[in-house]
Residue frames as qw, qx, qy, qz and C-alpha x, y, z in Angstrom:
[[0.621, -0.591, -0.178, 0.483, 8.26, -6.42, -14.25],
 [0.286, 0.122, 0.260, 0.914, 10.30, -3.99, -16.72],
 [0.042, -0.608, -0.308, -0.731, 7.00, -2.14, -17.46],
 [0.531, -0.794, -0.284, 0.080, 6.42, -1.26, -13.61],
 [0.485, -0.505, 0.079, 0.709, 10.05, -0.17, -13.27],
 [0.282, 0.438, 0.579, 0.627, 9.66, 1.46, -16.26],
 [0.164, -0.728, -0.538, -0.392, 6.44, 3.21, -15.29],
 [0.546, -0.728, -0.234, 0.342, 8.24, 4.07, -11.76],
 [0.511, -0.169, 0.290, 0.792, 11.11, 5.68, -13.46],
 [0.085, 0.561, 0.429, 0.703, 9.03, 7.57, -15.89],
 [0.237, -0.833, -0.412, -0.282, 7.21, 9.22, -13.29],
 [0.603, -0.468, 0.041, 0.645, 10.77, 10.13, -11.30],
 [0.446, 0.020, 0.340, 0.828, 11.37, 11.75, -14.48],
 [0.025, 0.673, 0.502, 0.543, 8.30, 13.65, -15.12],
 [0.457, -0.848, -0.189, 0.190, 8.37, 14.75, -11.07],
 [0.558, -0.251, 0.225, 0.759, 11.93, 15.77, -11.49],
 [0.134, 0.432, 0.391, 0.802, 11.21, 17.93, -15.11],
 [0.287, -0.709, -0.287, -0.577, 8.11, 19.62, -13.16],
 [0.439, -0.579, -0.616, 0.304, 9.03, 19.73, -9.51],
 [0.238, -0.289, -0.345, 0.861, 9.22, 23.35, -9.57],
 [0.238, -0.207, -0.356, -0.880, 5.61, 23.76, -10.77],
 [0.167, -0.117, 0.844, -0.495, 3.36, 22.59, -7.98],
 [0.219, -0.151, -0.932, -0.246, 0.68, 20.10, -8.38],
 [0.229, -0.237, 0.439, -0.836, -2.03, 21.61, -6.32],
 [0.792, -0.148, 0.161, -0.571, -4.37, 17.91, -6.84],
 [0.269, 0.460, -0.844, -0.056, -2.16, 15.36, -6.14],
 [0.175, -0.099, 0.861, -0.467, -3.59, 14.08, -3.10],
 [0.648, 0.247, 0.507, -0.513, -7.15, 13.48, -4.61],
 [0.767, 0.422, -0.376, -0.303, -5.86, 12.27, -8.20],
 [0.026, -0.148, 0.947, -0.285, -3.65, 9.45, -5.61],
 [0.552, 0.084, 0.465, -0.687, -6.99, 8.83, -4.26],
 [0.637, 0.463, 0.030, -0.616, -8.84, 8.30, -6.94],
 [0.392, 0.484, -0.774, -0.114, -6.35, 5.96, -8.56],
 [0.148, -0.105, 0.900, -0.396, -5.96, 3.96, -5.32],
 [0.596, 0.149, 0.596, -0.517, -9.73, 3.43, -5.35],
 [0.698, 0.407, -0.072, -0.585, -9.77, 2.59, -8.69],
 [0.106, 0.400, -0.890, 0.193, -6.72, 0.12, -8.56],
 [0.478, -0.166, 0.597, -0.623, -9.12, -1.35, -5.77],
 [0.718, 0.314, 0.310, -0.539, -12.27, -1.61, -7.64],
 [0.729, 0.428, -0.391, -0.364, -10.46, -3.33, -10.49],
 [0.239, 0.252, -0.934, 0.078, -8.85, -5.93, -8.59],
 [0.341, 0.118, 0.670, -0.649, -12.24, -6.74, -7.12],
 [0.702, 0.442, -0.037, -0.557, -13.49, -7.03, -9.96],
 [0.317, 0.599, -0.734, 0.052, -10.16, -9.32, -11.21],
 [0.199, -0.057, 0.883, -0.422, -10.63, -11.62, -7.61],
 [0.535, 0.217, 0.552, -0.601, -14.07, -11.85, -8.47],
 [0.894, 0.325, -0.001, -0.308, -14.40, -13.35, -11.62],
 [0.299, 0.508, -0.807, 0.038, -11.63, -15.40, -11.02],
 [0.821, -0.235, -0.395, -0.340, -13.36, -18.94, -10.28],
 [0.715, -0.051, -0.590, 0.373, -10.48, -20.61, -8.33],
 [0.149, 0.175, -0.439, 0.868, -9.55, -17.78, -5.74],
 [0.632, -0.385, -0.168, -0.651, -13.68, -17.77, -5.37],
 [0.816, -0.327, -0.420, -0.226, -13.67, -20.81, -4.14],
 [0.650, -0.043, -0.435, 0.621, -10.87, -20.91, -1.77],
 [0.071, -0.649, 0.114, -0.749, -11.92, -17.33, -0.46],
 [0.770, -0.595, -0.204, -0.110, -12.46, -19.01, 3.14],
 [0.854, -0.202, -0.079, 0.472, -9.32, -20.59, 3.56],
 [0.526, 0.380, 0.081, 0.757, -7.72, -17.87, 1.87],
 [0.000, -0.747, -0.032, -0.664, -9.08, -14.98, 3.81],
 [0.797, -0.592, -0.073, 0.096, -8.93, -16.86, 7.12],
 [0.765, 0.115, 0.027, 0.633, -4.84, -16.56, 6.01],
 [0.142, 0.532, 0.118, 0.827, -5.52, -12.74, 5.01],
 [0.554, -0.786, -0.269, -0.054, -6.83, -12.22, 8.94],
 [0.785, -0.573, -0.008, 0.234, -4.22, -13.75, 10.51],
 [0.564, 0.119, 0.079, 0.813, -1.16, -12.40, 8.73],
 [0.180, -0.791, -0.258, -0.525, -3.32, -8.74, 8.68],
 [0.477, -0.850, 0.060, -0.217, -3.45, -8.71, 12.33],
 [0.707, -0.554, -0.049, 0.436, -0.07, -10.28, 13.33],
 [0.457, 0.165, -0.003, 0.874, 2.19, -7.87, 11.28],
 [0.226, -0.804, 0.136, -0.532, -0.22, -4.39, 12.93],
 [0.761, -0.627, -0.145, 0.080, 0.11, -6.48, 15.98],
 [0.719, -0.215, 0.066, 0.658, 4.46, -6.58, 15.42],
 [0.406, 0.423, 0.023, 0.810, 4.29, -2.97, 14.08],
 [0.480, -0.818, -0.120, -0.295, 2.45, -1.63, 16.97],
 [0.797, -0.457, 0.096, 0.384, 5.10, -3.56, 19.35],
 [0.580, 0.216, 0.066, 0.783, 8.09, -2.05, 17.00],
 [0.303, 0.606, 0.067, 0.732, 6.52, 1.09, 17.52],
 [0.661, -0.747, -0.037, -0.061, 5.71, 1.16, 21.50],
 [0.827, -0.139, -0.004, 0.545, 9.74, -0.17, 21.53],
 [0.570, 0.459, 0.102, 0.674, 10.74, 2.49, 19.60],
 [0.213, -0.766, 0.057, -0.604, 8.85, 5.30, 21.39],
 [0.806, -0.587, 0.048, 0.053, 9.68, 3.95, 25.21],
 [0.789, -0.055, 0.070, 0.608, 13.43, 3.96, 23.66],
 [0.319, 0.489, -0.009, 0.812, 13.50, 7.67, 22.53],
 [0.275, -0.775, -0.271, -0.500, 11.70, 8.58, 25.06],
 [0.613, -0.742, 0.089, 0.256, 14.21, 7.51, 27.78],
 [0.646, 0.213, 0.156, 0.716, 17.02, 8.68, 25.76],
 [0.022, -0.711, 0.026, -0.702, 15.96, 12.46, 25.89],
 [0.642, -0.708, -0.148, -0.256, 15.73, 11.54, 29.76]]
């Protein structure tokens, strides 16, 4: 846990030292990370025997939480807009 805060903090500090030199490929070295992040926990889930076998139960779980929290952030965000929107009215 230390080396994640760690790692978060280091990179506060490195954005901070450089933020007034501009980064002009952040958004596809993110990417690239993210997908590689991905591909190694896929790789991690998969040769991990137990979590194989349980992948039924376990992704039936990973549906249904999945769709009810878009479902409750859709609703939070239909509230939200139907509330600013009769406020400016």
């Amino acid at each position: 846990m230390f080396i994640v805060i760690a790692f978060m903090f280091g990179g506060i500090l490195i954005g901070y030292l450089t933020r007034k030199k501009p980064f002009r490929y952040t958004q596809q070295v993110l990417a690239v990370l993210v997908w590689a992040l991905l591909f190694l926990l896929g790789v991690i889930i998969g040769g991990n025997e137990q979590l194989m076998k349980g992948m039924g139960a376990i992704g039936l779980e990973a549906f249904i939480i999945a769709t009810l929290a878009t479902l409750g952030s859709v609703t939070a965000a239909k509230c939200l807009w139907h509330f600013v929107r009769h406020k400016d009215k």
